[in-house]
C-alpha positions, 0 to 999 in steps of 0.5 A: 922496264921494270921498277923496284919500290925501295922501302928502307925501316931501321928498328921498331924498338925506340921508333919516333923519338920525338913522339916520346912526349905523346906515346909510350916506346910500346905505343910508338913501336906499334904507330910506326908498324901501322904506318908501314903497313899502310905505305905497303898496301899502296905500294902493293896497289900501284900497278907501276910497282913491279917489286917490293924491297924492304930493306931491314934487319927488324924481324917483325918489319921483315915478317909485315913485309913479307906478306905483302910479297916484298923482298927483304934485304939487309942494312948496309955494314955502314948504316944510315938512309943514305947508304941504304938507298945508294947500296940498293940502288947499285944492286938494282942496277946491276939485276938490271932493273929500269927505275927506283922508286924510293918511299919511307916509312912514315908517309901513311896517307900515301895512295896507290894514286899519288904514286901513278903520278910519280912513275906515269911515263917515268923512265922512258927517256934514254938519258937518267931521269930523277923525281922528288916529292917534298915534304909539304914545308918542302924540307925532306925527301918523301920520294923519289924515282931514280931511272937508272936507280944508280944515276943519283947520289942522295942528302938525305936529312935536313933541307934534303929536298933543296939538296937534292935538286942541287945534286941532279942538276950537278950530274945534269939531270933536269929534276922533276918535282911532284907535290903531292898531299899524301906523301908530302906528310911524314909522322914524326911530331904530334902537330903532324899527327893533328895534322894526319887525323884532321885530313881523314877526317875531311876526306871521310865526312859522308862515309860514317867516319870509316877509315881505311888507314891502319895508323888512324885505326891505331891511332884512335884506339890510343884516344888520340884526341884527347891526348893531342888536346892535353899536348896542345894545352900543356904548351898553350 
């Protein structure tokens, strides 16, 4: 059986609006990038991914994507996350590939660990299975594997997690959930980014502070710290 990371990125331009407080339109752009790349080289790393989809119309998404040997395909006509996961689904199914695994873009401490928990023994069954991964205050939908990658229908959005559940078990699919650490954080405000930074600051006490992780290189050249503190004592 084979399976297909699918990895959908609107426009850079304008990326991470509610950041806008703490990072200009260009230093945004240039975060979201980071975050990409850092989702592209866990998945490129999970030796359960068989293939790369990126689905985009974003010319440098496309040209980060494809260096990491991802298949590039265009935004539905009807735009959205929702038909964008669902319209790549049905193309997977009908190319005869065995499982979808759906990641965004945004979840830069995911590891190529995180996602052998989510597919180990993924897609063996002769019935549809579906895998959900929270997000850590288990609102969104920060993964999920789909086998076949059509046998769902998706509610991305607010409260996606619950909406999800609800979904499979509507199609009689017994839904598996996976907490994990690293995809259960999304980047979208600036006590997520607090966040983001205080966790590889545990996980790289003993290592010089070394960092592997492109949004954190990004993220310090900004002189994020001091910026977060300046946010945090504004609103105090």
């Amino acid at each position: 059986m084979t399976t297909s990371a699918v990895i959908p990125i609107k426009q850079l331009e304008d990326a991470k609006q509610r950041l806008s407080g703490l990072l200009n339109s260009d230093e945004r752009m240039r975060l979201f990038q980071a975050m990409v790349e850092d989702v592209l080289t866990a998945v490129e790393a999970c030796t359960y991914i068989d293939s790369i989809v990126v689905v985009t119309d974003d010319q440098a998404v496309a040209e980060l994507a494809r260096s990491f040997g991802a298949e590039i395909r265009p935004e539905p006509d009807t735009p959205g996350l929702i038909e964008a996961v669902t319209e790549t689904g049905k193309q997977l199914a009908a190319e005869g590939v065995g499982c979808m695994l759906f990641l965004p873009g945004d979840v830069p401490l995911v590891t190529p660990e995180e996602l052998e928990v989510v597919l180990e023994g993924f897609g063996m069954s002769d019935q549809p299975e579906f895998m959900i991964v929270p997000a850590s205050d288990l609102g969104g939908s920060n993964c999920v594997a789909c086998s076949p990658p059509d046998c769902m229908s998706f509610g991305f959005g607010v409260d996606s997690f619950r909406k999800h559940i609800g979904l499979a078990r509507e199609r009689n699919i017994d839904p598996q959930v996976a907490k994990l650490p690293g995809i259960g954080l999304d980047i979208d405000t600036p006590s997520d980014i607090s966040e983001l930074m205080a966790e590889v600051e545990r996980s790289t006490q003993g290592r010089g502070g070394r960092t592997a992780y492109s949004t954190v290189r990004v993220l310090e050249e900004m002189g994020i710290k001091r910026r977060l503190e300046e946010a945090f004592a504004d609103i105090g």
